[in-house]
C-alpha positions as CSV (number, residue, x, y, z in Angstrom):
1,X,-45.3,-9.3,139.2
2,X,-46.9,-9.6,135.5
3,X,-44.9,-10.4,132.6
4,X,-43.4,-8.1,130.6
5,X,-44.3,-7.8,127.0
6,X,-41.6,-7.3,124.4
7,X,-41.3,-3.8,123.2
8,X,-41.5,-5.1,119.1
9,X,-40.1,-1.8,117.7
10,X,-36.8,-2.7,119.8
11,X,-37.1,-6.4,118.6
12,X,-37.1,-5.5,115.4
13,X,-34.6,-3.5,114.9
14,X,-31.7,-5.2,117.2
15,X,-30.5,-9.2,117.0
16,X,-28.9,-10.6,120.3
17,X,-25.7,-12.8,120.3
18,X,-25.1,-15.9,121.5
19,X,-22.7,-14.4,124.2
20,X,-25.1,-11.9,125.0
21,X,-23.9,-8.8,123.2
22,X,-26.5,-6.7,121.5
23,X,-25.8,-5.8,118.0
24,X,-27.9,-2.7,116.0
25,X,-27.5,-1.7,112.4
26,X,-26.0,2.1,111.6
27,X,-28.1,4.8,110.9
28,X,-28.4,7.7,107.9
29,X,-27.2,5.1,105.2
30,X,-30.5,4.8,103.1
31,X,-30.8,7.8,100.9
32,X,-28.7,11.6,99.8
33,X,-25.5,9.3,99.2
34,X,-24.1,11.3,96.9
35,X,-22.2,13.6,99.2
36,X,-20.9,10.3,101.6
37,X,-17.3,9.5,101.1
38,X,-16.9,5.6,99.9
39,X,-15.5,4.8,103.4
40,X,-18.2,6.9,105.2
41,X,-20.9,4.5,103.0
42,X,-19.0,1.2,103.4
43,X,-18.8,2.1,107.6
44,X,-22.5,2.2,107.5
45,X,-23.1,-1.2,106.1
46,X,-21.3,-2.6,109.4
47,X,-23.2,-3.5,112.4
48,X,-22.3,-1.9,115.9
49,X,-22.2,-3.0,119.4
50,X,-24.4,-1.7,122.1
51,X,-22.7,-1.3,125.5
52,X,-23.2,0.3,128.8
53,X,-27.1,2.2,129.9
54,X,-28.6,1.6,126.5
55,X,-27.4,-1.8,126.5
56,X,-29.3,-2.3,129.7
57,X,-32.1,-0.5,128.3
58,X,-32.5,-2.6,125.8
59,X,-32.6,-5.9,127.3
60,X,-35.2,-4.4,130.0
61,X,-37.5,-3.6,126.9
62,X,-37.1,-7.3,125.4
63,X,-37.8,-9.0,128.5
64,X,-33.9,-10.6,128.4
């Protein structure tokens, strides 16, 4: 079986762990801010776990 290329859109946009654990940044925090609460805006600057399918996914499409 050939090798898999990495999918570059994925690799950019996710950062593996050293344990493993795949970590993604949060979406819709980039522009009409006005009308986010402070905590809604500060929740977004925190990066977010991947689990389960997607997690799986993921890896497959990166070659892990």
């Amino acid at each position: 079986m050939p090798k898999l290329k990495t999918h570059k859109g994925t690799a950019k946009r996710i950062k593996i762990t050293g344990s493993g654990k795949i970590v993604r940044e949060r979406a819709f925090g980039n522009h009409i801010l006005a009308k986010k609460s402070k905590a809604r805006k500060r929740n977004m600057k925190t990066s977010a776990t991947v689990g389960g399918k997607i997690e799986k996914n993921i890896k497959k499409a990166l070659g892990v």
